[in-house]
C-alpha positions as CSV (number, residue, x, y, z in Angstrom):
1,X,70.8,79.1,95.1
2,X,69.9,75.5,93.6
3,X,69.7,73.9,96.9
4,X,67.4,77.2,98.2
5,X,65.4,76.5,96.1
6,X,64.9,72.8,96.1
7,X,64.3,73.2,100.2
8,X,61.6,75.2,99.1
9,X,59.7,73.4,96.5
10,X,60.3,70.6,99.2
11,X,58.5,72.7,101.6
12,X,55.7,73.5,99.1
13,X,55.0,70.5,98.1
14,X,55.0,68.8,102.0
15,X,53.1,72.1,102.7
16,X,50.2,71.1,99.9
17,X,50.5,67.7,101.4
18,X,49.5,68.6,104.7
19,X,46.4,71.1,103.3
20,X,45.3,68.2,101.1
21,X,45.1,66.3,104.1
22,X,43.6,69.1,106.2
23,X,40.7,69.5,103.3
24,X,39.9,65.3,103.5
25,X,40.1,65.3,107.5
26,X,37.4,68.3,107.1
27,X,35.2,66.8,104.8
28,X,35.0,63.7,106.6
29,X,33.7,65.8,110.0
30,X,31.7,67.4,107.6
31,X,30.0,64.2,106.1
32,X,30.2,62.8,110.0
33,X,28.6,65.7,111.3
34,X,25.7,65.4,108.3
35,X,25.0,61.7,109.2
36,X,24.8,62.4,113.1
37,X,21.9,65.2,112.0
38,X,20.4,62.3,109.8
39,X,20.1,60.3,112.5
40,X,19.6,62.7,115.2
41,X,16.6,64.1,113.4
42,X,15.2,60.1,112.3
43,X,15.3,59.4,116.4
44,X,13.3,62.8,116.8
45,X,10.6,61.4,114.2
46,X,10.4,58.0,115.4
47,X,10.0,58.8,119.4
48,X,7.7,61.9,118.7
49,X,6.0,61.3,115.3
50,X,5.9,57.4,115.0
51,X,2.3,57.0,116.2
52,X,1.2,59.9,113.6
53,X,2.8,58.0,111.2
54,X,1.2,54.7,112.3
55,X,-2.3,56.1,112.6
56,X,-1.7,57.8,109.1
57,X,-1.3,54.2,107.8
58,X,-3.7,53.1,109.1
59,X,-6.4,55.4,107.8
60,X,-4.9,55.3,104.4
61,X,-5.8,51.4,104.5
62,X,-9.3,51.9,105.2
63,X,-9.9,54.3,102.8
64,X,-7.8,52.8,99.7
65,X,-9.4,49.3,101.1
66,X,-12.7,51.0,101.0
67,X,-12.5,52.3,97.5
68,X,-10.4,49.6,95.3
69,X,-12.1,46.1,97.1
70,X,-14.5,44.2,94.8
71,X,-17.7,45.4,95.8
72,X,-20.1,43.3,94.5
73,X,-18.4,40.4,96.9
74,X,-20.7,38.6,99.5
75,X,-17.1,38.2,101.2
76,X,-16.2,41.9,101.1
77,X,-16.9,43.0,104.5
78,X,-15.1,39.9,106.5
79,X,-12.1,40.3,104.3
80,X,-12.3,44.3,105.0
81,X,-11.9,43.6,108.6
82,X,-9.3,40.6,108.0
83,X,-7.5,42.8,105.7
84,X,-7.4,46.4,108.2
85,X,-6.9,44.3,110.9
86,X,-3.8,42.7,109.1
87,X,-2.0,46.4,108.2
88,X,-3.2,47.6,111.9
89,X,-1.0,45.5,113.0
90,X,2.1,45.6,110.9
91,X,1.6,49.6,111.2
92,X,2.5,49.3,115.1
93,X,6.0,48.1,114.0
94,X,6.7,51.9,112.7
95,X,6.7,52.8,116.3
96,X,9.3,50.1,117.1
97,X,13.0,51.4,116.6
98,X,13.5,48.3,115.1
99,X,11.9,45.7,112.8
100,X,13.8,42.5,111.6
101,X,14.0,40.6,108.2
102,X,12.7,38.1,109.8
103,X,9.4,40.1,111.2
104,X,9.0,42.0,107.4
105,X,8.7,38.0,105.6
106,X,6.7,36.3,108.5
107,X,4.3,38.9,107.3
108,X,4.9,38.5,103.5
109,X,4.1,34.7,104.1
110,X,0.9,35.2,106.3
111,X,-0.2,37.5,103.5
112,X,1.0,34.6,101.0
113,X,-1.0,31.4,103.2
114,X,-4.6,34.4,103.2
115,X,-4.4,34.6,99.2
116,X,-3.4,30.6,98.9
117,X,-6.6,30.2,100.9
118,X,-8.7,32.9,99.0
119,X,-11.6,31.3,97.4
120,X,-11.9,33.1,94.0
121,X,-10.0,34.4,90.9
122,X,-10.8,38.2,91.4
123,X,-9.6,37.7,94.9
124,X,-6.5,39.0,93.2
125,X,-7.6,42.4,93.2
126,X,-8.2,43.0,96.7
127,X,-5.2,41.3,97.5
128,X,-2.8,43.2,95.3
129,X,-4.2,45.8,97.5
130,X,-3.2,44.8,100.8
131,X,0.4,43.8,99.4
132,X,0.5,47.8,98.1
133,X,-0.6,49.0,101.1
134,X,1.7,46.4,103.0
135,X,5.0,47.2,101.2
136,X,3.9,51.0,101.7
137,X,4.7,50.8,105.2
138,X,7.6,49.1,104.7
139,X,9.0,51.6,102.4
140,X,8.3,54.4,105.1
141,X,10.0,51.6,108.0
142,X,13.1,51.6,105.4
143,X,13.3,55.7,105.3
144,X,13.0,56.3,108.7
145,X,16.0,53.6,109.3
146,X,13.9,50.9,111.2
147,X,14.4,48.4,108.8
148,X,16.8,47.1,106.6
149,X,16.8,44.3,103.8
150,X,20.1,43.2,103.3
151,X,19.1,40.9,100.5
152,X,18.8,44.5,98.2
153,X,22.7,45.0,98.5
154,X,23.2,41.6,97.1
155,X,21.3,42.6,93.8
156,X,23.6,42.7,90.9
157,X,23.2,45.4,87.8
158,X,20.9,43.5,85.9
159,X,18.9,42.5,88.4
160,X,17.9,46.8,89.1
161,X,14.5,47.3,88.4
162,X,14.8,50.2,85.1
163,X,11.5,51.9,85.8
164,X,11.7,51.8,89.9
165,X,15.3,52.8,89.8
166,X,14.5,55.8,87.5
167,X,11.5,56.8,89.1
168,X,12.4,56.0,92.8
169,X,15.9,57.4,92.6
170,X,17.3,59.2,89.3
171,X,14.3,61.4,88.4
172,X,13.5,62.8,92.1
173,X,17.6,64.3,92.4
174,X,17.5,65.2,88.5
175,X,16.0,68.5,89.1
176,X,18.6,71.2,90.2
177,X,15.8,73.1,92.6
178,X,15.3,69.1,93.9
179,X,19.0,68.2,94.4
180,X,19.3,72.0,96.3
181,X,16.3,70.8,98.6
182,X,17.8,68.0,99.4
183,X,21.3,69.3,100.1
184,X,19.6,71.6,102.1
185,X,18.3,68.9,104.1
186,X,21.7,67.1,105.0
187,X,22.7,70.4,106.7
188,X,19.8,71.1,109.1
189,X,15.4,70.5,108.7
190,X,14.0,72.9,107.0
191,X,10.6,74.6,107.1
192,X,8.5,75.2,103.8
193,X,8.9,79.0,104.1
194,X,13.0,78.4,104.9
195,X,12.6,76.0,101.3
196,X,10.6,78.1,99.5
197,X,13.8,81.0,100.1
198,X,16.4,78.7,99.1
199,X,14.7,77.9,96.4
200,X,12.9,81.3,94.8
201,X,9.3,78.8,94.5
202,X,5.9,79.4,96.2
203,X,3.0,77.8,96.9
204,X,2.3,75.0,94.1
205,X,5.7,75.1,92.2
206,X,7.7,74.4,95.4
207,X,4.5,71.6,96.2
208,X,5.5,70.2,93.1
209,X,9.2,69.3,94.1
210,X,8.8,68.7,97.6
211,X,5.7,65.7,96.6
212,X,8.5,64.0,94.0
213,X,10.9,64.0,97.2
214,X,8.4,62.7,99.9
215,X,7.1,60.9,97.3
216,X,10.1,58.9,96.4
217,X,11.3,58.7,100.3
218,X,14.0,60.7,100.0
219,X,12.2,63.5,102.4
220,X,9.8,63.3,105.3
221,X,7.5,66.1,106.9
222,X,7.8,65.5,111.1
223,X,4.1,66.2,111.1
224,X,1.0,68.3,109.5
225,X,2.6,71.3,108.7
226,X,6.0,70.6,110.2
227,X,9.7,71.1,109.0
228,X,10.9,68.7,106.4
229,X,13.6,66.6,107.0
230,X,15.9,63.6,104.7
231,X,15.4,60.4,105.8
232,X,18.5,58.0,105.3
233,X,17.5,57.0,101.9
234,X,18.0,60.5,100.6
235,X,21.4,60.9,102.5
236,X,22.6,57.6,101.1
237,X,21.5,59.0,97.8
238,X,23.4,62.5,98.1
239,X,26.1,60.5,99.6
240,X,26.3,57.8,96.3
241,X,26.0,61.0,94.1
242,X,29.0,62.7,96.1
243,X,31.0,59.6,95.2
244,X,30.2,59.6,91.7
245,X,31.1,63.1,91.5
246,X,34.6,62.8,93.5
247,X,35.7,59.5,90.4
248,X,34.6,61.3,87.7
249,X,35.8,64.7,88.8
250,X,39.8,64.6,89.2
251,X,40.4,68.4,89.0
């Protein structure tokens, strides 16, 4: 009877063994699966959306250049073209499916060498507009996986901007209707009317969380109107808050 039923704890426990490892083999196709639609749906965007997003760019420069350059500058209008010219061509580079470090700083310094060379004090604040506009573009390159800057992973804790981290990352997933987006969005794209019926919002109120996502470059929309999809910082983002979850959850 003893030895019965030792052979049969035995077989239990080899029997949990083998589920256990069952469960990890399927959440590992699962989280395999989820990346392949990541980047599935990014190489969709960037062969039949990149020039939208390019052109979008570039008509955001001239009208934020337009509105925030010094106006009362005899130097306004060849700087304007200097300047448009400058982000018309660093735009093109979201078309490319790939952009080096190297490209991303020969830019940074060329923008460095123009202010160096810049004639007055309050060239500063049209300036501080071409760098905004400049790193904008960037940002979107980094969420559609074009570019990557390696020199981020070698950031320590203290060196983690508080206020960017916060506001870039923590606050955008901090919202339970937010994190369910996003989820969402690791599965399969997702129109607004699909959202708003996961979701229970309409109109404004769903507006409201979808802007803090695309905001922060955790979403994208494919194009005016289109379904929404997570661009590889927001599936790096589920996928750090998935790890968290699995240490400090043992059940």
């Amino acid at each position: 009877m003893a030895t019965t039923l030792s052979s049969s704890l035995t077989e239990i426990r080899e029997l949990k063994k083998e589920v256990t490892g069952l469960r990890m083999d399927l959440k590992r196709f699962i989280e395999h699966a989820n990346q392949q639609h990541v980047q599935n749906a990014l190489t969709d965007l960037k062969q039949n959306y990149a020039g939208l997003f390019a052109n979008d760019q570039v008509e955001t420069a001239k009208s934020e250049l337009s509105s925030n350059m010094v106006a009362d500058c005899g130097m306004r209008d060849k700087c304007y073209g200097v300047f448009l010219e400058f982000l018309q061509n660093t735009s093109q580079h979201i078309k490319d499916g790939r952009v080096s470090e190297e490209i991303i700083q020969s830019y940074r310094d060329q923008l460095k060498n123009m202010r160096e060379a810049g004639p007055f004090d309050r060239c500063d604040t049209c300036f501080s507009q071409v760098y905004r506009l400049f790193e904008k573009q960037v940002d979107l390159m980094q969420s559609l996986g074009i570019y990557e800057d390696s020199s981020r992973e070698q950031e320590s804790i203290t060196d983690i901007p508080e206020e960017t981290a916060v506001s870039e990352l923590l606050e955008p997933i901090a919202n339970v209707l937010r994190f369910q987006i996003l989820k969402s969005l690791a599965v399969q794209t997702r129109t607004f009317s699909d959202l708003s019926g996961l979701t229970g919002l309409r109109g404004g109120n769903l507006l409201f969380h979808i802007k803090k996502l695309t905001e922060s470059g955790m979403i994208l929309q494919s194009h005016d109107r289109g379904d929404y999809v997570i661009t590889d910082k927001g599936f790096k983002a589920l996928n750090a808050v998935s790890a968290l979850y699995r240490e400090t959850h043992h059940a």
